[in-house]
C-alpha positions in Angstrom: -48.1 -20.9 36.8 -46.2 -22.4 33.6 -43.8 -20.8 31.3 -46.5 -21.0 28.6 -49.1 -19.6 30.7 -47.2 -16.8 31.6 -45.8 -16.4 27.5 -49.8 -16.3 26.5 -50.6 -13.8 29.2 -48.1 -11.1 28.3 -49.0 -11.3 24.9 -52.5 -10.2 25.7 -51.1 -7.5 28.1 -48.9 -6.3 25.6 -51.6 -6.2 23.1 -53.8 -4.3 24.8 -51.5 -1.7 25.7 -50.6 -1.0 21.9 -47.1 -1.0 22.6 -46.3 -4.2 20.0 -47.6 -6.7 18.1 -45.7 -10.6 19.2 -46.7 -13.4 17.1 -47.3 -16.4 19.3 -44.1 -18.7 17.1 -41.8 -15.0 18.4 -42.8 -15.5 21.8 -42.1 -19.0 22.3 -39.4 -18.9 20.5 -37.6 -16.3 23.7 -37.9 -18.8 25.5 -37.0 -21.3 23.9 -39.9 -23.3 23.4 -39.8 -26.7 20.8 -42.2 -25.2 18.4 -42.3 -25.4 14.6 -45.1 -23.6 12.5 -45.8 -23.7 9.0 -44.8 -21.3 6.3 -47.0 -18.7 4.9 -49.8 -20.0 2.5 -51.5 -17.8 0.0 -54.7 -18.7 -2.2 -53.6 -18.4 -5.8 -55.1 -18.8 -9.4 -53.7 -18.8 -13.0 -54.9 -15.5 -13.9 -53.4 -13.7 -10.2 -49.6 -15.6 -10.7 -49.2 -13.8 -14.1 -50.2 -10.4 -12.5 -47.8 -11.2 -9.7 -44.7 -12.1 -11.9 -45.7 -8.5 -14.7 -45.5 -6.7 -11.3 -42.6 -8.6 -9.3 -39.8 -10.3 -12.2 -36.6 -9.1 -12.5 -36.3 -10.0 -16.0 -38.7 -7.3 -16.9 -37.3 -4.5 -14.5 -33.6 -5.0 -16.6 -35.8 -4.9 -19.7 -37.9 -1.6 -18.4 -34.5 -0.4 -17.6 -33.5 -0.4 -21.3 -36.3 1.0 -22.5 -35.7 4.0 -19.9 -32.0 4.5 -21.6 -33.4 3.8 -25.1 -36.1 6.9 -24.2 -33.2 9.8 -22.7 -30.8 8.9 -25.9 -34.3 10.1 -28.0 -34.3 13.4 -25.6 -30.4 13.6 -26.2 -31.2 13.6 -29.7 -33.9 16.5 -30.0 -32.2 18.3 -27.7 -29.3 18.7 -30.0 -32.0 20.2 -32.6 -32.2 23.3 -30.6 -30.2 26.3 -29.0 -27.5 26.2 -26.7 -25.4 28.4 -24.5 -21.5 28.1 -24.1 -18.9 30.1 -22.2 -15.6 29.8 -22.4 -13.2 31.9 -19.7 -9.2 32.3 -19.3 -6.7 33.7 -16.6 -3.1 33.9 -17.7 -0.6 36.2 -16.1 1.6 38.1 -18.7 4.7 39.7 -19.3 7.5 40.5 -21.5 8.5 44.5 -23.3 4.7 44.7 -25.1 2.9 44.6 -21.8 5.3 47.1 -19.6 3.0 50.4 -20.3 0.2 48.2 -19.3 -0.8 48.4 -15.6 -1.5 44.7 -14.9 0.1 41.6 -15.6 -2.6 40.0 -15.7 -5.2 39.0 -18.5 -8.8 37.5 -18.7 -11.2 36.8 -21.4 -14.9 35.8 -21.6 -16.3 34.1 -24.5 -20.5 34.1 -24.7 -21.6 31.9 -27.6 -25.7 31.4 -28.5 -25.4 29.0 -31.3 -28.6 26.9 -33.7 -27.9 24.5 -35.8 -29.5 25.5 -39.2 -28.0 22.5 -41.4 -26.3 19.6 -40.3 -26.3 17.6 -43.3 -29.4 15.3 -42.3 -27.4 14.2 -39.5 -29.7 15.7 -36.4 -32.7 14.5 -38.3 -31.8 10.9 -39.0 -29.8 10.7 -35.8 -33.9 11.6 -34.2 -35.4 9.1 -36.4 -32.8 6.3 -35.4 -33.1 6.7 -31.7 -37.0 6.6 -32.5 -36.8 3.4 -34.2 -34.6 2.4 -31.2 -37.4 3.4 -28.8 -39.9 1.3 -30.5 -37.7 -1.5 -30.6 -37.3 -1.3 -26.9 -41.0 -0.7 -26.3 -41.5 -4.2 -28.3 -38.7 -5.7 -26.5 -40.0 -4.8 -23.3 -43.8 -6.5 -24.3 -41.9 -9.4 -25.6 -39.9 -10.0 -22.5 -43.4 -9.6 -20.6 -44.8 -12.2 -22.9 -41.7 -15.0 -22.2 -42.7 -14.7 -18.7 -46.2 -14.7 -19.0 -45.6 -18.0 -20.4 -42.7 -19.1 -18.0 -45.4 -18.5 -15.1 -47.8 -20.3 -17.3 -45.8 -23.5 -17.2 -44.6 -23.2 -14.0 -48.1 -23.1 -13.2 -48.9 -26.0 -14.9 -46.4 -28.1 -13.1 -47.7 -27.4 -9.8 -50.8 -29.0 -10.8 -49.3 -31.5 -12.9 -46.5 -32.4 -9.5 -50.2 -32.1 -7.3 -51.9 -34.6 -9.7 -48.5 -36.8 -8.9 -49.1 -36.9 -5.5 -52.4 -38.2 -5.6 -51.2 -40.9 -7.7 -49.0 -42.1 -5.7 -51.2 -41.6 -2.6 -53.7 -43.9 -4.5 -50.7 -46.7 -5.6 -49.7 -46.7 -1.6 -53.6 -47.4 -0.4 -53.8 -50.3 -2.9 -50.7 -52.1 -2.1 -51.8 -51.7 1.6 -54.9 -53.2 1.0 -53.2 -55.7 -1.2 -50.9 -56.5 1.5 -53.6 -57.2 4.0 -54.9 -59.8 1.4 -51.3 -61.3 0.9 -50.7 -61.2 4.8 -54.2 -63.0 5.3 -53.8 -65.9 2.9 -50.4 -66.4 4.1 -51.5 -67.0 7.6 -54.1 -69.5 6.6 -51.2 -70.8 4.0 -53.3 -70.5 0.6 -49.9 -68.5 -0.6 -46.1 -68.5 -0.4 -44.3 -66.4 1.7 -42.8 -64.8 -1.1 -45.8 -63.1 -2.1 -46.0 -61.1 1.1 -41.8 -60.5 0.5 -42.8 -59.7 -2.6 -45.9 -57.3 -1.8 -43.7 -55.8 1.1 -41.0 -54.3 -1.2 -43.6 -52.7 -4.1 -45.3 -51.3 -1.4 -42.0 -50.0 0.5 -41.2 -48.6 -3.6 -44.5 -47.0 -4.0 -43.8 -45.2 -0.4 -40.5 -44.1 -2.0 -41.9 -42.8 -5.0 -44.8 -40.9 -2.8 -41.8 -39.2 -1.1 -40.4 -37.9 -4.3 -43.6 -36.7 -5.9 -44.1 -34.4 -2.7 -40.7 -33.2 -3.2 -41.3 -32.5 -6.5 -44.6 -30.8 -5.9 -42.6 -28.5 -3.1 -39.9 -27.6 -5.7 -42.5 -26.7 -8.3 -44.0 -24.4 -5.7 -40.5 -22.7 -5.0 -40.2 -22.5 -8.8 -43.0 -20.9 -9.2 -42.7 -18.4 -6.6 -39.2 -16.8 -7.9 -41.1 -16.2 -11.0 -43.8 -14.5 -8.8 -41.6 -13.0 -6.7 -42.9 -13.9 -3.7 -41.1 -15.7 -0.8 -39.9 -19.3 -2.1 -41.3 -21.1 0.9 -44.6 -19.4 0.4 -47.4 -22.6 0.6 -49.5 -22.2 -2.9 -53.1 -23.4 -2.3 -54.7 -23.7 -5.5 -58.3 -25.4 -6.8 -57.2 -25.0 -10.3 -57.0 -28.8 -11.9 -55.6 -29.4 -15.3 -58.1 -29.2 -17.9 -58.6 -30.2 -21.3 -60.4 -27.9 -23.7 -60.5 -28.3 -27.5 -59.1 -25.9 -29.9 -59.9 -25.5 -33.6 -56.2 -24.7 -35.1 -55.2 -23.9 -38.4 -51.3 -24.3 -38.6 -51.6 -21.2 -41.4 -53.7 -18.8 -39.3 -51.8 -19.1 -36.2 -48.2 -18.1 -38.5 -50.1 -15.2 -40.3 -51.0 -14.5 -36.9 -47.3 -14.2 -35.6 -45.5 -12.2 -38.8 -48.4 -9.4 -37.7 -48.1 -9.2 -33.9 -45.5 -10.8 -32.8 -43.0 -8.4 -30.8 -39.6 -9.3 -31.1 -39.9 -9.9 -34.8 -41.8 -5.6 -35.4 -39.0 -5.1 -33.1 -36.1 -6.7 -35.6 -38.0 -4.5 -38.8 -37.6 -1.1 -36.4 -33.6 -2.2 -35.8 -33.6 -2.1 -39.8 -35.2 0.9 -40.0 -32.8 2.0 -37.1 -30.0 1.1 -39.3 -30.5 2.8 -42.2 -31.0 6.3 -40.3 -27.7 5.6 -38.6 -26.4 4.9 -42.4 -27.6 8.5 -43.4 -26.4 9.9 -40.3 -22.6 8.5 -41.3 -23.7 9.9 -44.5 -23.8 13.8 -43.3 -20.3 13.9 -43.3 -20.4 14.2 -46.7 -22.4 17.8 -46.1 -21.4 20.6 -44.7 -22.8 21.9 -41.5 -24.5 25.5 -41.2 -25.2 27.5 -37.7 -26.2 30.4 -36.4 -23.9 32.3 -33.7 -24.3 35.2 -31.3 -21.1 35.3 -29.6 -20.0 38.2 -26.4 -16.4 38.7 -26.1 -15.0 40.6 -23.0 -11.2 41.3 -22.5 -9.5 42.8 -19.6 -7.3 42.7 -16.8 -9.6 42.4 -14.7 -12.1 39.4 -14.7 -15.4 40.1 -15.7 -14.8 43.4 -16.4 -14.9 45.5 -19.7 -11.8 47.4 -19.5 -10.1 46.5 -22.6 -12.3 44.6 -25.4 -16.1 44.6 -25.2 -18.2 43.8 -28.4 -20.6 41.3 -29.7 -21.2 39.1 -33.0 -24.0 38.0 -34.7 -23.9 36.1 -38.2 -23.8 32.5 -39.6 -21.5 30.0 -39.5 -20.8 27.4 -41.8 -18.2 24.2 -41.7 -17.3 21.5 -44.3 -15.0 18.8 -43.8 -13.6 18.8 -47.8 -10.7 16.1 -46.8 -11.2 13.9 -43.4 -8.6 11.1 -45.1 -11.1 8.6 -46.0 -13.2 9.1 -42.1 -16.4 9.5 -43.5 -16.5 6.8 -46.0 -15.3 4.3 -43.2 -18.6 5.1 -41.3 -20.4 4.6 -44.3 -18.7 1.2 -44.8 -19.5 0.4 -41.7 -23.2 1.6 -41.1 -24.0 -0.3 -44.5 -22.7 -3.5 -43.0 -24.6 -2.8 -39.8 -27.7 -2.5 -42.0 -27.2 -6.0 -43.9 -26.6 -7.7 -40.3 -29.9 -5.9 -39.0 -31.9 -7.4 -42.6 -30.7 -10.4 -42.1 -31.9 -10.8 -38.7 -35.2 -9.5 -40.1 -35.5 -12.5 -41.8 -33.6 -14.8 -39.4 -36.4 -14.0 -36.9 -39.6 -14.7 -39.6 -37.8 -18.1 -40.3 -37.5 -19.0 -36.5 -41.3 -17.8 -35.8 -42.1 -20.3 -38.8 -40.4 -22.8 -37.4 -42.0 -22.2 -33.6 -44.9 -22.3 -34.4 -45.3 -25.6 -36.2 -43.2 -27.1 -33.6 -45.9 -25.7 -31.4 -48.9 -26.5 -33.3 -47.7 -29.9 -33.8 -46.6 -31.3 -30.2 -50.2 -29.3 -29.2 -52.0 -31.8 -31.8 -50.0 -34.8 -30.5 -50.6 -33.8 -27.1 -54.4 -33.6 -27.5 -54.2 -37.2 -29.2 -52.5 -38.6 -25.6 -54.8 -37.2 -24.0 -58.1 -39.6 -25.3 -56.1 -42.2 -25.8 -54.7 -41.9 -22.4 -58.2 -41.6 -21.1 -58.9 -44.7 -22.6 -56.0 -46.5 -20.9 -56.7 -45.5 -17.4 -60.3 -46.8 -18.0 -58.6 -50.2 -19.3 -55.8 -50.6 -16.6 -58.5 -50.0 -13.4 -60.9 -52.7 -15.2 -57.2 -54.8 -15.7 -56.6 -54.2 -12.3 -59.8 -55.4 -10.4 -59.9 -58.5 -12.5 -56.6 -59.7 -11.2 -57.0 -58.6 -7.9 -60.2 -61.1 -7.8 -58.2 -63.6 -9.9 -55.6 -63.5 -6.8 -57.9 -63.6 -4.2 -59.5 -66.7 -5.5 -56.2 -68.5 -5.8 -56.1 -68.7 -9.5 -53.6 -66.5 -10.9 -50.3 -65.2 -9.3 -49.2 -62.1 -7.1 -46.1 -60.7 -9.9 -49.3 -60.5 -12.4 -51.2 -58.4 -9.7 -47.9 -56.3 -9.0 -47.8 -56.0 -12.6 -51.8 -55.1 -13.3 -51.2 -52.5 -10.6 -47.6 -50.3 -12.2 -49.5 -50.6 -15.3 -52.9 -48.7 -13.6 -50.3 -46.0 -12.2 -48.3 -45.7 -15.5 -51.2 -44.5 -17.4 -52.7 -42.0 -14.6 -49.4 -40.9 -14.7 -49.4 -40.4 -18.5 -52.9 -39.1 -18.5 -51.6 -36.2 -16.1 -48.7 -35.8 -18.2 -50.7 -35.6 -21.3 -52.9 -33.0 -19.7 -50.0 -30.6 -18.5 -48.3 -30.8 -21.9 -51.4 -29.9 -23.4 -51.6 -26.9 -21.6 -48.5 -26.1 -21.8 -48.2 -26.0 -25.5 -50.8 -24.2 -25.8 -49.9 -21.6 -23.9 -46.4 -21.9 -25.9 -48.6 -21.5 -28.9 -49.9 -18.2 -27.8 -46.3 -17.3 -26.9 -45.0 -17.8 -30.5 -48.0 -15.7 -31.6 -47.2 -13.1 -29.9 -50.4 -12.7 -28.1 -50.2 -9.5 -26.3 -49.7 -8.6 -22.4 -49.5 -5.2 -22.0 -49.2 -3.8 -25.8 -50.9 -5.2 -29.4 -47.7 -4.8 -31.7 -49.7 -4.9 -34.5 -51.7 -1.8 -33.4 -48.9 0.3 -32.3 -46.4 -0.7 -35.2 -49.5 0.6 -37.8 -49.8 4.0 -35.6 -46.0 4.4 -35.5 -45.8 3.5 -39.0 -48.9 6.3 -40.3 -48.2 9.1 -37.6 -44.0 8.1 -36.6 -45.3 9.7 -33.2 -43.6 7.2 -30.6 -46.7 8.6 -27.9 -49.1 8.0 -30.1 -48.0 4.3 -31.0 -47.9 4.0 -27.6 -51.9 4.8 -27.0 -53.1 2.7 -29.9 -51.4 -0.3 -28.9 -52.2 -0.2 -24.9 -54.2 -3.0 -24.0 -56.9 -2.1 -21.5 -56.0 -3.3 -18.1 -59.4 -4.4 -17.0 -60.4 -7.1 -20.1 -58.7 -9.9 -20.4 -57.0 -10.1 -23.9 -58.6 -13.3 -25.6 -56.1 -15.9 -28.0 -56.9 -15.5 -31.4 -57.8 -19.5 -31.1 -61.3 -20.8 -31.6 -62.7 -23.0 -29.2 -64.7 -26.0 -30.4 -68.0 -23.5 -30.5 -66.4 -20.4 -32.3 -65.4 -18.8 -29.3 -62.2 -17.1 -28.5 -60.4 -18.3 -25.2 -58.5 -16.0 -23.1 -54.7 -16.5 -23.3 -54.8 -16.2 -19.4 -58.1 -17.9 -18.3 -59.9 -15.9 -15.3 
């Protein structure tokens, strides 16, 4: 009985006992066995790769993080609004002519002190409103970082195919110059052509093989690529029947900006860290006010701890504390939060210049992109005709081999070019989307105009969810009228 016999029959035995699962590649491999099997391979489409990388990218876990500490300093915040309970609590030993008719050396107090703030100046209330303005501007942050890689995992996406589409170019350069070699090699022997011609067919062929080599490296380094942003196992096979696709959108330059001052993220966000600043300004402000509370306060004395043997008695009133001179303290906050608030405006408008400028950049290399695409089209068509007639020109002895060699780089330039037409297309559109700020998880637009009416950061929160279950469509037209989803099912 053989060794692999024997490995393939205590498998099943094992099995069938329950006591553990051995994949065939563990068995063999205890004892040794020459055997090399393939990585995992896991169907995958557009739409699931997005859903993968919202559940799986780092990226957005620090960003979820932030929004977690933006969230407790609001709870710090209102907390501070309401009562709270202090104790303070000595021990000293004691001595000297006052204290000898006393019993003890020893002495203890115990302070109990219910305090509420009454009037801080505006400071509690603006310092709320601040850290709510910093909330939303985390919630955005968060939907913006979603949205960056959305679009990452888009183009990454892209490239697979675009790397795939490579491959089969090449594939289809390598079976012509084989063929064309077999037609080289067969006039040669009958000595209608020079030996040069077959040196000469040898070394494109022997180039094309090269350049096969690196598109399949290229293609299996798009794959890893695109599995970190999935974050999935980088030598994870990807099979996907997706193919690069062209489909026509009606654009106006105009509607797609309009579109992006409304809903895009990180630019709501940059308006709330002005609105964030100028609470923090009247917060700096308070210490020009003074400060009103109201205090229960417990005192016990003694020498014993705890114990009510000397002073017990209680008082209740108001308290109230203004800072008249603080040697210029306050003023220097105000200084400060004022210049704070000029940075935060003029990163306001920083951030409505640079979504201008995206999306024409956008718009435009998406235009240009469409135009490569037919004329690309086009020159495929002409170089395959191009190709064939030289290749019967050849064969009948009437033109030379360098014009076939020529005829045939030219044919895989513009499939090559057509591809790469086709995945910058796509690409820029779906950059397009990403300078509009079409939504992932959140429509700013929505929540900013609750926030805005109700300043309730919950229910900003449930007017801008996005259901989960529809597919949020681009504000593009199609050719027809129709809207097309910015993540196709």
């Amino acid at each position: 009985m053989n060794t692999l016999y024997i490995v393939l029959l205590g498998g099943m035995v094992l099995k069938s006992l329950g006591i553990m699962r051995l994949s065939l590649a563990a068995m063999l491999s205890l004892y040794g066995a020459p055997f090399a099997f393939a990585a995992d391979t896991m169907d995958i489409n557009l739409q699931e790769s997005v859903r993968l990388a919202m559940e799986n990218n780092r990226t957005i876990k620090e960003s979820a993080a932030d929004l977690s500490a933006a969230e407790w300093n609001l709870k710090s915040a209102r907390r501070a609004t309401g009562v709270s309970l202090a104790w303070q609590g000595t021990a000293n030993r004691v001595g000297g002519n006052r204290y000898e008719s006393v019993d003890s050396n020893k002495s203890y107090t115990n302070n109990l002190t219910a305090s509420y703030p009454l009037y801080t100046g505006g400071k509690n209330e603006n310092t709320i409103d601040a850290r709510r303005y910093a909330t939303n501007a985390a919630d955005l942050t968060l939907e913006r970082t979603k949205q960056n890689i959305r679009y990452q995992t888009m183009q990454q996406y892209y490239r697979v195919l675009q790397t795939r589409n490579a491959i089969d170019v090449e594939e289809d350069s390598v079976r012509r110059l084989k063929v064309h070699l077999d037609n080289v090699n067969a006039q040669y022997r009958v000595g209608t052509v020079a030996k040069a011609d077959v040196l000469q067919s040898q070394v494109n062929l022997a180039n094309a093989e090269q350049n096969l080599v690196s598109a399949e490296a290229a293609y299996n380094v798009a794959q890893a690529s695109l599995n970190n942003l999935m974050g999935v196992p980088t030598a994870t096979k990807l099979n996907i029947k997706d193919d690069l696709r062209y489909n026509k959108y009606n654009l106006t330059e105009e509607a797609c900006r309009e579109y992006a001052l409304k809903n895009r993220p990180d630019y709501l966000a940059a308006l709330y860290s002005v609105k964030r600043a100028e609470a923090t300004m009247e917060v700096a402000k308070a210490g020009y006010r003074p400060t009103v509370s109201a205090q229960v306060v417990k005192y016990l004395q003694g020498t014993k701890a705890f114990k009510e043997d000397a002073d017990n008695y209680w008082t209740a009133g108001v308290s109230a504390n203004w800072n008249i001179f603080d040697n210029g303290v306050t003023i220097a906050n105000v200084e400060n939060a004022k210049a704070a608030l000029t940075k935060a405006k003029e990163t306001l408008a920083k951030s409505e210049e640079d979504i201008s400028l995206e999306v024409r950049q956008y718009y435009l290399n998406l235009l240009a992109a469409e135009k490569n695409i037919h004329t690309m089209k086009v020159a495929v068509e002409e170089a395959e005709e191009n190709y064939k007639i030289y290749q019967v020109r050849y064969s009948a002895g009437v033109d030379t081999n360098l014009n076939v060699m020529t005829a045939e780089e030219k044919l895989n330039s513009a499939r090559m070019n057509y591809y790469t037409a086709l995945y910058n297309y796509n690409t820029y559109k779906a950059a397009l989307d990403t300078a509009m700020g079409v939504p992932v998880d959140v429509s700013a637009y929505k929540y900013s105009a609750e926030e805005d009416k109700s300043h309730s950061l919950q229910k900003a929160r449930v007017a801008g969810a996005i259901d989960k279950d529809v597919v949020f469509e681009s504000p593009i037209k199609d050719e027809n009228g129709n809207t097309a989803p910015a993540v196709p099912k």
